[in-house]
C-alpha positions as CSV (number, residue, x, y, z in Angstrom):
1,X,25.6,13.4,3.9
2,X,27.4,10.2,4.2
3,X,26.7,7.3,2.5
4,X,25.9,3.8,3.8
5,X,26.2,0.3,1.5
6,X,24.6,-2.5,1.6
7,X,27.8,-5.4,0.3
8,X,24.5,-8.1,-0.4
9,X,22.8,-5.9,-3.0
10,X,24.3,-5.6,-6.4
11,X,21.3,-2.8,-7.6
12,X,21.2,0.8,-7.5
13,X,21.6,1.9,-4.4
14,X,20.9,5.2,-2.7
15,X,22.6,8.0,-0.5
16,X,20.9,8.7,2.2
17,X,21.0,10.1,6.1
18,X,18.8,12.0,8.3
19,X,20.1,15.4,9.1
20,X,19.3,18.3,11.1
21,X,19.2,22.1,9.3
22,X,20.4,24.9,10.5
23,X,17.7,27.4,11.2
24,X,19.7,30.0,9.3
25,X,20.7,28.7,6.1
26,X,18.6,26.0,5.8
27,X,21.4,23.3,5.0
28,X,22.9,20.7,6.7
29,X,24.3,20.8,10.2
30,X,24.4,17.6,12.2
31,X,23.7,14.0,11.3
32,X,20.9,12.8,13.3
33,X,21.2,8.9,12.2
34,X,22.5,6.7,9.6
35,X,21.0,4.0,8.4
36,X,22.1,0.3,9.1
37,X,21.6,-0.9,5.4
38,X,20.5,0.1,2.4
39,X,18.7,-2.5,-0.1
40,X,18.5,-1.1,-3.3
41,X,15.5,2.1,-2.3
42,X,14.5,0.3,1.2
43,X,16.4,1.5,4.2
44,X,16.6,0.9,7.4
45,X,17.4,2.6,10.5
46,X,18.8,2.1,13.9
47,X,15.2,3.2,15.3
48,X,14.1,0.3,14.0
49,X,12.1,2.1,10.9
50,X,12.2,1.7,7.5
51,X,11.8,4.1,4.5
52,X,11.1,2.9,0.9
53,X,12.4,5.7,-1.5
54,X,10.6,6.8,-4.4
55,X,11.6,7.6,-7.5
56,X,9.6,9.4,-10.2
57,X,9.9,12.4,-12.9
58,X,6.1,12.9,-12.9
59,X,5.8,16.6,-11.4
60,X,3.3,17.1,-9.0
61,X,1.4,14.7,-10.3
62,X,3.3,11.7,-8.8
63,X,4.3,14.2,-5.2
64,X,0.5,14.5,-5.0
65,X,0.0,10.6,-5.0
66,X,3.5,10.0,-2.6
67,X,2.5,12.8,-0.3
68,X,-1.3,11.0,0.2
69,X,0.3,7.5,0.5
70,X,2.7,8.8,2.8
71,X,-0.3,9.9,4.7
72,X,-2.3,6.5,4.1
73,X,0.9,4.7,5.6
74,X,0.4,6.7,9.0
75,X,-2.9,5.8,9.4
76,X,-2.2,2.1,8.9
77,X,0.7,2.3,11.6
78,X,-1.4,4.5,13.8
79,X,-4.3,1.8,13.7
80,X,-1.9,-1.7,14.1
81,X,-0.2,0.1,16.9
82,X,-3.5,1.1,18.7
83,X,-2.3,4.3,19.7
84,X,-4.8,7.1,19.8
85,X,-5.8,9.4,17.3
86,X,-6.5,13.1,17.4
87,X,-9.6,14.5,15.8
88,X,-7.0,16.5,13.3
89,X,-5.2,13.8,12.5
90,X,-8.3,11.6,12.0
91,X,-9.7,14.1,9.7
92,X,-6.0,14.1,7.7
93,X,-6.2,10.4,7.6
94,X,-9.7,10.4,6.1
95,X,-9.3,12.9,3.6
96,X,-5.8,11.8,2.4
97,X,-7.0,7.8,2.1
98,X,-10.1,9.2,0.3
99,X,-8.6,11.0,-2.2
100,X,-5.7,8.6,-2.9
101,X,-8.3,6.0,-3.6
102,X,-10.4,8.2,-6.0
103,X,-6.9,8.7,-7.7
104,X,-6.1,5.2,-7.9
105,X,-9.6,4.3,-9.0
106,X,-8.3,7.0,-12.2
107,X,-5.4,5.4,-12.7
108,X,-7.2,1.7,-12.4
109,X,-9.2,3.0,-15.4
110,X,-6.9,4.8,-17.4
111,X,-4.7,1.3,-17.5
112,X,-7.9,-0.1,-18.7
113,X,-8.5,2.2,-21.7
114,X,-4.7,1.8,-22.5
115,X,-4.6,-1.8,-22.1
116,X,-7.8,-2.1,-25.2
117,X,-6.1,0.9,-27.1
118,X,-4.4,-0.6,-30.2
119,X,-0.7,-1.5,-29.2
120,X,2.3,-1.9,-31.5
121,X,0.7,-5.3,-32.5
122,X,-2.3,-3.4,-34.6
123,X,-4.7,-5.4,-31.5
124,X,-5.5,-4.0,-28.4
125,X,-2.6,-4.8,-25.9
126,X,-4.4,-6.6,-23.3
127,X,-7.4,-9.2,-24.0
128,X,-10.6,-8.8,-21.7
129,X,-10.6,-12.1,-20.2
130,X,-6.4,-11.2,-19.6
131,X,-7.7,-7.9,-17.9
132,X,-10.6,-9.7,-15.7
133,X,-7.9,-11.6,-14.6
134,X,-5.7,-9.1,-13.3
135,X,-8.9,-7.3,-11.8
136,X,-10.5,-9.9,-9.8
137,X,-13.8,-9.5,-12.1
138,X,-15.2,-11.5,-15.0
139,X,-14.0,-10.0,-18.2
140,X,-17.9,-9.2,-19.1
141,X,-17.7,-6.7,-16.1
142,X,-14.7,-5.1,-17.2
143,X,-16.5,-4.9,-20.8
144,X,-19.3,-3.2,-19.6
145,X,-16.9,-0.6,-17.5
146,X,-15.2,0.0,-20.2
147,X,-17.8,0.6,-22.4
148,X,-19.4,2.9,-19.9
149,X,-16.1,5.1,-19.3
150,X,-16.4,5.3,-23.5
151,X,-19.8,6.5,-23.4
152,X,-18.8,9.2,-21.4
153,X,-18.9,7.7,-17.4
154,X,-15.3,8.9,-16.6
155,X,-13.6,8.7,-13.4
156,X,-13.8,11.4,-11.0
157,X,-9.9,12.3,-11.0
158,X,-9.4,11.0,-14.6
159,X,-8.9,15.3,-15.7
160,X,-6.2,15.2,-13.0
161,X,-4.5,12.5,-14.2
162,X,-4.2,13.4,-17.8
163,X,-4.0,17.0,-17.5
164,X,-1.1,18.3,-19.6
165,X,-0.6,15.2,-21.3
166,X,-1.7,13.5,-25.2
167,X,-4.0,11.3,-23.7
168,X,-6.3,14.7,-22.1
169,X,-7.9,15.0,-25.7
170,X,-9.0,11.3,-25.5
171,X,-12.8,10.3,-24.4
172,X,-15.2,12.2,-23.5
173,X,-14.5,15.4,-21.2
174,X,-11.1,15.6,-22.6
175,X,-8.6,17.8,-20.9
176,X,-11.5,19.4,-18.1
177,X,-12.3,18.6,-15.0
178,X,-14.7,15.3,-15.4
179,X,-18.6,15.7,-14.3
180,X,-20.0,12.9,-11.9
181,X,-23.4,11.9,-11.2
182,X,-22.3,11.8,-7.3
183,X,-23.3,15.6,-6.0
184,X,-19.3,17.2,-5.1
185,X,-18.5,18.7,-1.4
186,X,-18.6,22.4,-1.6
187,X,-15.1,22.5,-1.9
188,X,-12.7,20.3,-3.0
189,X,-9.1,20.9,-3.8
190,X,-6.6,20.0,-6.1
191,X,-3.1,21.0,-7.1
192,X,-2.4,21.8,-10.7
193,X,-0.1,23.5,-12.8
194,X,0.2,27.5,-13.1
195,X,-1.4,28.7,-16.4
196,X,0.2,32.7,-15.4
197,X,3.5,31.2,-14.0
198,X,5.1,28.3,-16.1
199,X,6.6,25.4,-14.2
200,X,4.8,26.7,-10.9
201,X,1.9,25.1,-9.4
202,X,-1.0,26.3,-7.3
203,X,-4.0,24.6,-5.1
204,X,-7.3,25.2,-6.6
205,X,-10.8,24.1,-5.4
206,X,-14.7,24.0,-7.1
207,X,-15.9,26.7,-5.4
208,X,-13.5,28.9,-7.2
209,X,-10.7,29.8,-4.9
210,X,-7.2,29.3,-5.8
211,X,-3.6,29.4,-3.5
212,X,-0.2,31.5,-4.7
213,X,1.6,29.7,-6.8
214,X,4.8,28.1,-5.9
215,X,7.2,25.4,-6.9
216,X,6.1,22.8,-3.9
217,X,3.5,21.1,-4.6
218,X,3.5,19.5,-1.1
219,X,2.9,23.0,-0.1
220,X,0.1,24.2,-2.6
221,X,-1.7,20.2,-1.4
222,X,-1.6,22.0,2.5
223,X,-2.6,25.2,1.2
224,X,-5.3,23.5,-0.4
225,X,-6.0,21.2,2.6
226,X,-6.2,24.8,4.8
227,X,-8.9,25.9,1.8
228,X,-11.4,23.0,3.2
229,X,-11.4,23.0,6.5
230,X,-11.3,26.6,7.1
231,X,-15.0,27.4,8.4
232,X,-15.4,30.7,6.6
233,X,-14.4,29.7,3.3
């Protein structure tokens, strides 16, 4: 791949181009276009397009959360452009924005509990009227959350999040999948990590069934996608 410079940016920059693959050995055979600039991980493209790399060591974790936004970000250029949307692709759209906002919802409240965890200072790191703030809620709201999410009223993905990690054994439900009082769909899929096959991952879903695993989580999420909307699951 070549590599295209932007002279006005002094950051890290990135090497970048989109390619075509040869059926046969899956690697690089022609350069379809190069980009007109790069900006530190924006580029842009003759097409007049723009990318935004992302950079992350999180696992599948953090491709879970790209791959839905990725899918978020079509839906919100397929709805400013008016252009019509297929009954698939509508269904896509819902599902992906869905889920990426129960997993941001997790993430909203896992800052929270870290933000009144005791910090380096011996005092919780962030104050509740500092966190209210930052919400858009009055810090007596975010009090009461958090006191709820400590009594046990998790979020829905908060098992996802911390799967794997220290902060699983924390709070109630620690390390499993979190109960909620709203009833779940039938099935509902995840990707997670491989307990037979280390460093592979595999979709798995409530009602029990569970994909090969692989290495791709981009894969096992479709697999897992599949799982749902096939009508004899």
């Amino acid at each position: 791949m070549t590599t295209t410079y932007s002279p006005n940016y002094k950051g890290t920059q990135w090497k970048i181009a989109q390619v075509e693959l040869d059926p046969e050995t899956g690697t690089p055979a022609r350069t379809v276009q190069e980009p007109n600039e790069l900006a530190g991980p924006t580029v842009y493209w003759p097409d007049g397009t723009t990318s935004y790399v992302l950079h992350f060591k999180g696992g599948h974790i953090s491709w879970t959360v790209a791959d839905e936004a990725d899918t978020a970000l079509r839906a919100l250029e397929a709805l400013r452009s008016g252009e019509e949307i297929t009954p698939g692709a509508l269904r896509a759209y819902l599902r992906d924005v869905r889920r990426l906002e129960t997993r941001m919802t997790a993430l909203k409240e896992e800052l929270l509990l870290f933000a009144r965890e005791t910090g380096p200072t011996g005092r919780a790191r962030l104050p509740f009227r500092d966190l209210g703030e930052e919400l858009g809620q009055h810090h007596s709201t975010v009090g009461e959350r958090h006191q709820r999410i400590l009594d046990g009223d998790t979020a829905q993905w908060r098992g996802w999040l911390t799967q794997h990690t220290e902060r699983a054994a924390l709070y109630a439900n620690g390390g499993e999948l979190p109960r909620t009082p709203q009833p779940q769909r039938e099935h509902e899929t995840g990707v997670y990590d491989s307990q037979e096959e280390p460093g592979k991952v595999l979709a798995r879903c409530h009602c029990g069934w569970s994909g090969p695993a692989g290495s791709n989580t981009v894969t096992a999420s479709r697999q897992g996608k599949a799982h749902e909307d096939d009508p004899n699951a």
